[in-house]
C-alpha positions in Angstrom: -35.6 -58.5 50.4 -37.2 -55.8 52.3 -38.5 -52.6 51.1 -35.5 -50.5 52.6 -31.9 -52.3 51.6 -29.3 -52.2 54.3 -26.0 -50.8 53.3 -23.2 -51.8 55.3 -20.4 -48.4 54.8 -16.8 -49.2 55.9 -15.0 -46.3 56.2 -11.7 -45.8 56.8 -12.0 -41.9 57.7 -10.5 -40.3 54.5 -12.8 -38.1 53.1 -11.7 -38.5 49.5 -12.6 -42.7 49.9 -15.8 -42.4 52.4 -17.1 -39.5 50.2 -17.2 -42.0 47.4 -19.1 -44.8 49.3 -21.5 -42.3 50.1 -21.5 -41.6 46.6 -22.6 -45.3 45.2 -24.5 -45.5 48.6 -27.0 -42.3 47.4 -27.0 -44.0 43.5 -28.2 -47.1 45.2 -31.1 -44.8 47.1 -32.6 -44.4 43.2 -33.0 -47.7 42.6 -34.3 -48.7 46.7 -35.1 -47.1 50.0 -31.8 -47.3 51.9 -31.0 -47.4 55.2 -26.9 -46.8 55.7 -24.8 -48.1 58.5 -21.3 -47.0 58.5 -18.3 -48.8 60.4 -15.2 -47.7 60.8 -12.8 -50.0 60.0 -8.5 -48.8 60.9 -6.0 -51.3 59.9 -3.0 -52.2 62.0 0.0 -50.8 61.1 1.5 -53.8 62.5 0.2 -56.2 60.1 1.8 -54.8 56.5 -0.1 -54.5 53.6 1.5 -57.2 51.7 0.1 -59.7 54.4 -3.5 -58.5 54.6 -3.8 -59.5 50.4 -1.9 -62.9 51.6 -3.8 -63.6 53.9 -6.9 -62.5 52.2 -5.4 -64.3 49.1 -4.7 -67.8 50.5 -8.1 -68.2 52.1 -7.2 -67.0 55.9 -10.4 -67.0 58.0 -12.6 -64.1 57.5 -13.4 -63.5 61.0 -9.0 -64.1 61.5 -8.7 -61.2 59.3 -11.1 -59.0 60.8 -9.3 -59.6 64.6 -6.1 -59.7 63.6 -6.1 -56.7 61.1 -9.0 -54.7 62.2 -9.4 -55.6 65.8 -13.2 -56.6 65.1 -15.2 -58.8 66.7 -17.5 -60.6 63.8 -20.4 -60.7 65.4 -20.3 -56.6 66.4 -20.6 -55.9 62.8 -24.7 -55.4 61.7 -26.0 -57.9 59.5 -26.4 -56.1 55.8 -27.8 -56.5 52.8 -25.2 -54.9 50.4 -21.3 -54.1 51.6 -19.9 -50.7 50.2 -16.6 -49.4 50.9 -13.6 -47.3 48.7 -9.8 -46.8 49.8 -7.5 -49.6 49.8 -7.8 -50.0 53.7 -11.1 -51.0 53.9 -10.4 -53.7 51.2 -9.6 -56.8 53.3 -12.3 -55.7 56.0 -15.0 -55.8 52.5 -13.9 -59.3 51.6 -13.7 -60.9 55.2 -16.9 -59.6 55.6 -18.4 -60.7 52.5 -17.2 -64.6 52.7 -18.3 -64.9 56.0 -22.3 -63.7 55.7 -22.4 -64.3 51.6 -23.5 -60.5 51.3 -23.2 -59.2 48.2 -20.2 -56.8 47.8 -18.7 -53.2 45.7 -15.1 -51.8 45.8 -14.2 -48.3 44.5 -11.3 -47.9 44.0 -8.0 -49.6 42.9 -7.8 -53.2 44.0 -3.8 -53.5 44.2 -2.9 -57.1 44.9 -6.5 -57.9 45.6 -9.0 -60.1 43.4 -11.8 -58.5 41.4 -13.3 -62.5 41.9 -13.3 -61.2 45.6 -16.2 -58.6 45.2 -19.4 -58.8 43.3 -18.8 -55.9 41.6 -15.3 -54.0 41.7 -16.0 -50.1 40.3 -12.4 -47.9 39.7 -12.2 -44.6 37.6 -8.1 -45.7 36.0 -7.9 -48.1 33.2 -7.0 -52.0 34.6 -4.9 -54.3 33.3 -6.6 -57.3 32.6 -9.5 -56.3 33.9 -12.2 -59.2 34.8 -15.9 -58.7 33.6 -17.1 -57.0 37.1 -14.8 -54.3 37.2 -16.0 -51.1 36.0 -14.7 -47.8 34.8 -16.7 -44.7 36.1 -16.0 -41.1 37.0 -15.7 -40.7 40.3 -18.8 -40.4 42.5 -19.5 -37.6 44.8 -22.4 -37.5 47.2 -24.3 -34.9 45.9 -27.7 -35.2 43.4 -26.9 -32.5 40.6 -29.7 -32.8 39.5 -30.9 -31.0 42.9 -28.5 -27.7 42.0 -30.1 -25.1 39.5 -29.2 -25.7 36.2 -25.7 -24.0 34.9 -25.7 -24.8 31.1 -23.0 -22.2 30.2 -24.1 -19.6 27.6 -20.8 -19.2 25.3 -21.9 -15.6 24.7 -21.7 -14.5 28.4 -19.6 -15.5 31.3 -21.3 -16.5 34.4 -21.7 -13.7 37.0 -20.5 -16.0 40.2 -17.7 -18.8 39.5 -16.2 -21.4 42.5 -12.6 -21.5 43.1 -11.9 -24.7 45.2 -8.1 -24.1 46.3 -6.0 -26.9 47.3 -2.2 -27.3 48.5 0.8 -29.3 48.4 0.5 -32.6 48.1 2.6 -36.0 47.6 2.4 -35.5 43.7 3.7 -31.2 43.9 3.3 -28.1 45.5 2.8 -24.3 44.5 5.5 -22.0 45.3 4.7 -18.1 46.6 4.3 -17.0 42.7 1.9 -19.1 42.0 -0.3 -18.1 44.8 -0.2 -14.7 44.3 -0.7 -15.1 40.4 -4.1 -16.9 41.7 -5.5 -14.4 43.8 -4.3 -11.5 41.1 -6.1 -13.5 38.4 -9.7 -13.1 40.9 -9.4 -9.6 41.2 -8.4 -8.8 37.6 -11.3 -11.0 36.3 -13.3 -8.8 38.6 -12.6 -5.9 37.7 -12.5 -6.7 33.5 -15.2 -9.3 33.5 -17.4 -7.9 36.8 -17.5 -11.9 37.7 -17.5 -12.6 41.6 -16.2 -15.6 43.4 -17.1 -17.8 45.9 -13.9 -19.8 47.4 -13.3 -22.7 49.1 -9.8 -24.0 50.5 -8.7 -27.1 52.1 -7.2 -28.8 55.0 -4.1 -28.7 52.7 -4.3 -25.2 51.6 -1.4 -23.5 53.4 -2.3 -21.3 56.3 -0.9 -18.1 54.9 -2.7 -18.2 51.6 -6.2 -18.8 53.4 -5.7 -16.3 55.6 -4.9 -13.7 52.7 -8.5 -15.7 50.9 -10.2 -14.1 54.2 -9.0 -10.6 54.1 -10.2 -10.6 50.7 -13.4 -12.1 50.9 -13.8 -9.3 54.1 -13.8 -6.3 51.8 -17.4 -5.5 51.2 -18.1 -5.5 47.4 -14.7 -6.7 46.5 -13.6 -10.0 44.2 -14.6 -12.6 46.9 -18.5 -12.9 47.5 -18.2 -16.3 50.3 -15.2 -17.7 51.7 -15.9 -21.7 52.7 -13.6 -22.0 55.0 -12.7 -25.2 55.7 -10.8 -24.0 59.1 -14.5 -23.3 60.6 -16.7 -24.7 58.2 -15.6 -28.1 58.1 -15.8 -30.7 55.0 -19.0 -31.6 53.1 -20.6 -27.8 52.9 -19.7 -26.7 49.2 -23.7 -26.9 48.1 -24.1 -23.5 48.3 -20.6 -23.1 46.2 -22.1 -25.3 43.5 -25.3 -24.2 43.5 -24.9 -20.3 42.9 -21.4 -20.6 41.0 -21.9 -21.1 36.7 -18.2 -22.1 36.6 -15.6 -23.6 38.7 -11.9 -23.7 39.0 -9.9 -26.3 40.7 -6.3 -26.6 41.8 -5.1 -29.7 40.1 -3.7 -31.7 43.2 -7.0 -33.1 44.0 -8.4 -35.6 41.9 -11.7 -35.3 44.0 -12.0 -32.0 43.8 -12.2 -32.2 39.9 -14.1 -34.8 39.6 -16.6 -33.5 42.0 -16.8 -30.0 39.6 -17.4 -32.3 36.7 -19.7 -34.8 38.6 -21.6 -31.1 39.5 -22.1 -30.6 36.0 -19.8 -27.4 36.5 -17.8 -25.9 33.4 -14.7 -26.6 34.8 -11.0 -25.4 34.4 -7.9 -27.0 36.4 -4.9 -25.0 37.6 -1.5 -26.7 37.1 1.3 -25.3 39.1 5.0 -25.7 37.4 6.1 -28.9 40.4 2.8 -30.9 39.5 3.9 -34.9 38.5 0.6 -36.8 38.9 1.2 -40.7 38.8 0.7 -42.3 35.2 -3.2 -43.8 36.4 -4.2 -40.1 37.4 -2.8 -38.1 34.6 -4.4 -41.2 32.5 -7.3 -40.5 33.9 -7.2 -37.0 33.3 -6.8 -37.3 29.8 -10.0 -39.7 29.6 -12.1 -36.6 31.3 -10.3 -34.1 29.0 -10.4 -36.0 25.9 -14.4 -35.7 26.7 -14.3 -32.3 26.5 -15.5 -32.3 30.3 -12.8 -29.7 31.8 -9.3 -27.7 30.6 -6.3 -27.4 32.4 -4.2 -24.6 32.2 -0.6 -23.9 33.7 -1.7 -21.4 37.1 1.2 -19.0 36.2 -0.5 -18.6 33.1 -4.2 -18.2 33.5 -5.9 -14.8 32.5 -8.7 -13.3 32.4 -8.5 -14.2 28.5 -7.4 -17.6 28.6 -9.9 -18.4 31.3 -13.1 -17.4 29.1 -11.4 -19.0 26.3 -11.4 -22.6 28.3 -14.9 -22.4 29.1 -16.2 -22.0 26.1 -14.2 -25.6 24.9 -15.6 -27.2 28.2 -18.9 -29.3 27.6 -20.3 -29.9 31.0 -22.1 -33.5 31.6 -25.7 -33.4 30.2 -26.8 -36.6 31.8 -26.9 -36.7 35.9 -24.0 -39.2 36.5 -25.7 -40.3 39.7 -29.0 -41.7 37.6 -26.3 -43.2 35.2 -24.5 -44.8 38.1 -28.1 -46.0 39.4 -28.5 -47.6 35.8 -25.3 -49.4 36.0 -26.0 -50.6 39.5 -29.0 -51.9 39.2 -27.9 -53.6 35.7 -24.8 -54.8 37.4 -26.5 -56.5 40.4 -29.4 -58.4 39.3 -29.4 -60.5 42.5 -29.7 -57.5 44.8 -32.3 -55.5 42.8 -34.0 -58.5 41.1 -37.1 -57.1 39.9 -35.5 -53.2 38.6 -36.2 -52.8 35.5 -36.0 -49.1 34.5 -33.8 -46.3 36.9 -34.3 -42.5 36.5 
């Protein structure tokens, strides 16, 4: 193999999936000069999902599946010496791909009715049934190197001066009524004013219009409870480094999974915001309970977070000590002794 590996990135254009290739793409960089090509790959909505994993299943030709499900042409695709995708569209695409050049493969994410014999190594964050000897069970991976952020070890003696609020919105699994949203700006100002900490906020594209707006008019009073308002409106995704790097704490709505596991993954004391119409499938909450069981973040109900109860939490929150990207890079490299054959040791 060359110096630099190439990683072929099939995204389907969901933030929450590409963010995690990108994530095992950067843990690969530790181990090997990388060079990444990303494709995007849309499945038809005419073909249903149950026939892409029987077609994938009973041994349909790889570059069939690719046409007929993708609209790709084989040979457009650049040759690669690792395939990396997440998301369950970008499954079939992986596989075709893999069986016709013999590249080595890695899946994040759940593999529904999908073979884990189907990829060299099959990586998901919920528990698995059965699971074969290449599938995996890590926290899921963000993009970012913590490891480049300035240290925030919390000090139980003294809050942080600047904590991260990452806001979401309603989503498939519950939403936040009016209460709740005014509870959770009440709670910023009220912790500024009793514990002088500052914020720095970020929504997202979920976040309901109203509520950001009434984020902006607060983070526009000079000196007030809001230091920086990331707004996703303008901003765009991928530009919370500065939100990790100056904040000592950080609270997170619980509808995203990523969002949480990114505060985690930061090394972030973290607390998570129920509302009351929250029902997160059995794999998430599951999951959940693995991360809180570690001690890695607490989750109280938003209409009952306080100033008190919020300083309380933190001080029960043990934030990762080890950078889960060089633990990631371990496990890769241990993982795939054909693609990194001569890796003995990964910082």
């Amino acid at each position: 193999m060359a110096d630099t590996m190439d990683v072929l990135l099939l995204t389907d254009g969901t933030p929450g999936h590409f963010h995690c290739s990108e994530g095992v793409c950067n843990a690969l960089a530790r181990i090997q000069a990388v060079n990444a090509m990303w494709v995007a790959v849309e499945r038809s909505k005419l073909v249903p999902a149950r026939a892409v994993s029987w077609m994938v299943n009973r041994s349909v030709s790889p570059a069939t599946v690719l046409k007929l499900v993708y609209g790709i042409d084989a040979a457009s695709v650049p040759k690669a010496d690792l395939i990396v995708s997440a998301g369950g569209d970008t499954i079939a695409a992986n596989i075709a791909l893999a069986r016709l050049t013999g590249t080595p493969n890695i899946f994040f994410g759940s593999l529904r009715r999908f073979l884990a014999a189907d990829f060299t190594l099959a990586l998901n964050s919920y528990t698995t049934d059965n699971a074969a000897p290449n599938q995996v069970r890590i926290l899921k991976p963000a993009a970012a190197d913590p490891a480049l952020l300035p240290s925030a070890v919390l000090d139980h003696r003294r809050l942080p001066r600047v904590a991260g609020l990452l806001v979401g919105g309603p989503s498939g699994d519950g939403r936040f009524d009016e209460r709740e949203w005014t509870h959770l700006l009440t709670f910023l100002g009220e912790t500024r004013l009793r514990l002088g900490l500052a914020w720095i906020v970020s929504n997202s594209r979920r976040t309901p219009a109203g509520v950001s707006d009434r984020i902006a008019a607060l983070a526009a009073k000079p000196g007030g409870t809001i230091l920086r308002f990331v707004d996703v409106r303008t901003a765009g995704s991928g530009t919370l480094g500065a939100l990790f790097a100056e904040s000592g704490a950080i609270v997170v709505t619980s509808d995203s999974s990523a969002m949480v596991s990114e505060a985690i993954w930061m090394r972030r004391p973290t607390i998570v915001l129920k509302p009351k119409q929250m029902a997160l499938p059995p794999k998430e909450l599951e999951y959940r309970r693995w991360l809180e069981d570690r001690n890695l973040f607490r989750e109280i109900d938003l209409v009952d977070i306080t100033p008190e109860r919020f300083t309380s939490a933190l001080r029960e929150v043990n934030p990762l000590l080890e950078n889960p990207q060089a633990e990631l890079a371990r496990l890769l490299a241990d993982r795939l002794p054909g693609v990194f054959p001569k890796i003995s040791n990964v910082s």
